[in-house]
C-alpha positions as CSV (number, residue, x, y, z in Angstrom):
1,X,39.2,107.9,-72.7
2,X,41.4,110.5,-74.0
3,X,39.7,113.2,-71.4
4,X,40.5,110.8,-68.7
5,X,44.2,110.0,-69.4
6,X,45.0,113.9,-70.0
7,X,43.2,114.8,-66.5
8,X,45.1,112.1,-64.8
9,X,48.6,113.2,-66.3
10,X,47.4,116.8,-65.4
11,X,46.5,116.7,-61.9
12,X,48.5,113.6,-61.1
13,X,45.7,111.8,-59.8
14,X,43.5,108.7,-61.1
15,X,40.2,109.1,-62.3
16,X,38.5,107.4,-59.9
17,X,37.8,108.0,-56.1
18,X,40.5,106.4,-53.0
19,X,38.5,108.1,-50.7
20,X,42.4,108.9,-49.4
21,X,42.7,112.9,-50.7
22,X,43.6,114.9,-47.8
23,X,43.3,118.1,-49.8
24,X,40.3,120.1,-51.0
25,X,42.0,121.3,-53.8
26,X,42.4,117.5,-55.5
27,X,39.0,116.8,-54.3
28,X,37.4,119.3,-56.1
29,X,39.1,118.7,-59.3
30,X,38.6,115.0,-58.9
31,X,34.7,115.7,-58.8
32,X,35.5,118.2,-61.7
33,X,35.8,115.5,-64.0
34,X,34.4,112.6,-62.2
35,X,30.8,114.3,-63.0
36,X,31.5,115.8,-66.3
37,X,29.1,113.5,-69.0
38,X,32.8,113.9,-71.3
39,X,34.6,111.1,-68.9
40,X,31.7,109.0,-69.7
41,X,31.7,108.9,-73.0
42,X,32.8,105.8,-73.7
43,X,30.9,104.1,-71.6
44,X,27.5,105.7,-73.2
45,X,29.3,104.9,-76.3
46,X,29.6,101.3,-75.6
47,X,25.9,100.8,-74.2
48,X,24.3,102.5,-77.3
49,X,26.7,100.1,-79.7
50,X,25.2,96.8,-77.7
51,X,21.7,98.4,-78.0
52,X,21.5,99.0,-81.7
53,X,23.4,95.4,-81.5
54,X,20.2,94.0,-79.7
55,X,18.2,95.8,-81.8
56,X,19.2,94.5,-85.2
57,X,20.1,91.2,-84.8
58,X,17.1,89.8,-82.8
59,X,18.2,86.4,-83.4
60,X,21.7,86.6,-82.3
61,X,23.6,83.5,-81.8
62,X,27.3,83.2,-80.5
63,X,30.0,80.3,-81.4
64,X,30.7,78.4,-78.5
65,X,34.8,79.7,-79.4
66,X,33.7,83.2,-79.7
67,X,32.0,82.8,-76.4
68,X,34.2,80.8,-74.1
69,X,37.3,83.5,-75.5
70,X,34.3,86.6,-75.0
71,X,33.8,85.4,-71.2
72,X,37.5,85.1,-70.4
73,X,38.1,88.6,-71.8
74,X,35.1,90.2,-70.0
75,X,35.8,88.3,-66.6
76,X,39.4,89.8,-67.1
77,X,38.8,93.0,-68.2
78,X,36.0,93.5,-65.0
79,X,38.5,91.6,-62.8
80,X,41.4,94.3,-63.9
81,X,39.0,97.0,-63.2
82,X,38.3,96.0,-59.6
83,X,41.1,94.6,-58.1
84,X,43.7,96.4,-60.2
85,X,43.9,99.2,-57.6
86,X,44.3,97.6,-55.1
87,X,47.3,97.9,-54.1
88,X,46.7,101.7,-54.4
89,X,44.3,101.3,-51.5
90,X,46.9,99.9,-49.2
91,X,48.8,103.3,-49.3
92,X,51.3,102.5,-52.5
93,X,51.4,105.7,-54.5
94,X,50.8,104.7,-58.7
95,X,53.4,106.0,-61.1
96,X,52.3,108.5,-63.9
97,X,52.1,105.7,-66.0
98,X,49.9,103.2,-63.7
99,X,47.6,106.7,-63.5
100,X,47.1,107.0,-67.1
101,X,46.3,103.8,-68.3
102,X,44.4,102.8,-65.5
103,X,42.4,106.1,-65.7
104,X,42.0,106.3,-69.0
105,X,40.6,103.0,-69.4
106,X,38.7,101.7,-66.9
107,X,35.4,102.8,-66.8
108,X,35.6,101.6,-70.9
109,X,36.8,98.4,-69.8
110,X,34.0,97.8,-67.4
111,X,31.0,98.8,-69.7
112,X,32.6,95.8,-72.2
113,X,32.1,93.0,-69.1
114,X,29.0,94.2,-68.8
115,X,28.4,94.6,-71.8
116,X,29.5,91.3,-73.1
117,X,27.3,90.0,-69.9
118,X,24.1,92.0,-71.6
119,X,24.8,90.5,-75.2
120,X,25.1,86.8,-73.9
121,X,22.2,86.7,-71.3
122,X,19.8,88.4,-74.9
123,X,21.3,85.6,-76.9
124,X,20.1,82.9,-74.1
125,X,23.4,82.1,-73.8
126,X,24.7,83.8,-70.3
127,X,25.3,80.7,-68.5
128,X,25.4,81.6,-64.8
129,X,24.5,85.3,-65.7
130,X,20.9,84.0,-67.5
131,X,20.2,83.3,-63.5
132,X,19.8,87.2,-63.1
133,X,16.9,87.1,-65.4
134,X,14.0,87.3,-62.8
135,X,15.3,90.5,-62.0
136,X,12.1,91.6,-63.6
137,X,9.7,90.1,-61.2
138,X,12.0,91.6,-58.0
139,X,10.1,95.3,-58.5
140,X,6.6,93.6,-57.4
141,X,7.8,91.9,-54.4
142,X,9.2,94.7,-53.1
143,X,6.1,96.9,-53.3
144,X,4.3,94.1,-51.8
145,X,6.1,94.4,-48.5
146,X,4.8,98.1,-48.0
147,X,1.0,96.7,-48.4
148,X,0.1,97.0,-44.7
């Protein structure tokens, strides 16, 4: 997160792609860092927590508190992530400020809704989520349509 906060104060530019940068220069820089596993880390970070999570508490089970106030946060922090530029993709330049903290902190922000999503759905208690389940059994159909 740090990475991403110093490259956007840098090169006065957000982490993440507008598809609106006229020049090469920015482009190439973007991609830079945009590809580098460093910008990532916390991400990578967050997945391997929730897996050794999953791993060592088989029989997880979350208060219905902790998981009405888990959803809200994970609704808002994905929510955040993608409509909070939106306004930058209507041609309103960010400030330094909207830059770094957005830059720094969304792709962390992200992996915890997903995260939290992940957690509740292996605890049987997604809700709505639990509905993406037969995800699994989607691979077979699709190799069935290629059977001549």
């Amino acid at each position: 997160m740090v990475h991403d906060g110093i490259f956007s104060y840098v090169y006065n530019m957000p982490g993440f792609n507008l598809v609106t940068y006229p020049d090469p220069e920015e482009l190439k820089a973007f991609h830079h860092n945009f590809y580098m596993p460093i910008s990532h880390a916390a991400s990578y970070f967050t997945g391997i927590l929730v897996g050794y999570l999953l791993a060592t508490k088989p029989e997880l089970k979350i208060s219905k508190r902790f998981l009405i106030l888990g959803w809200l946060i994970a609704i808002t922090l994905t929510s955040c992530v993608v409509f909070g530029p939106r306004k930058w993709q209507s041609g309103i330049e960010p400030t330094t400020a909207e830059l770094i903290a957005y830059g720094s902190t969304y792709k962390f922000a992200f992996a915890l809704g997903v995260a939290w999503t992940v957690v509740c759905c292996f605890a049987g208690q997604g809700g709505v989520a639990d509905v993406w389940a037969f995800v699994h059994q989607l691979p077979p159909c699709c190799y069935r349509q290629y059977d001549g």
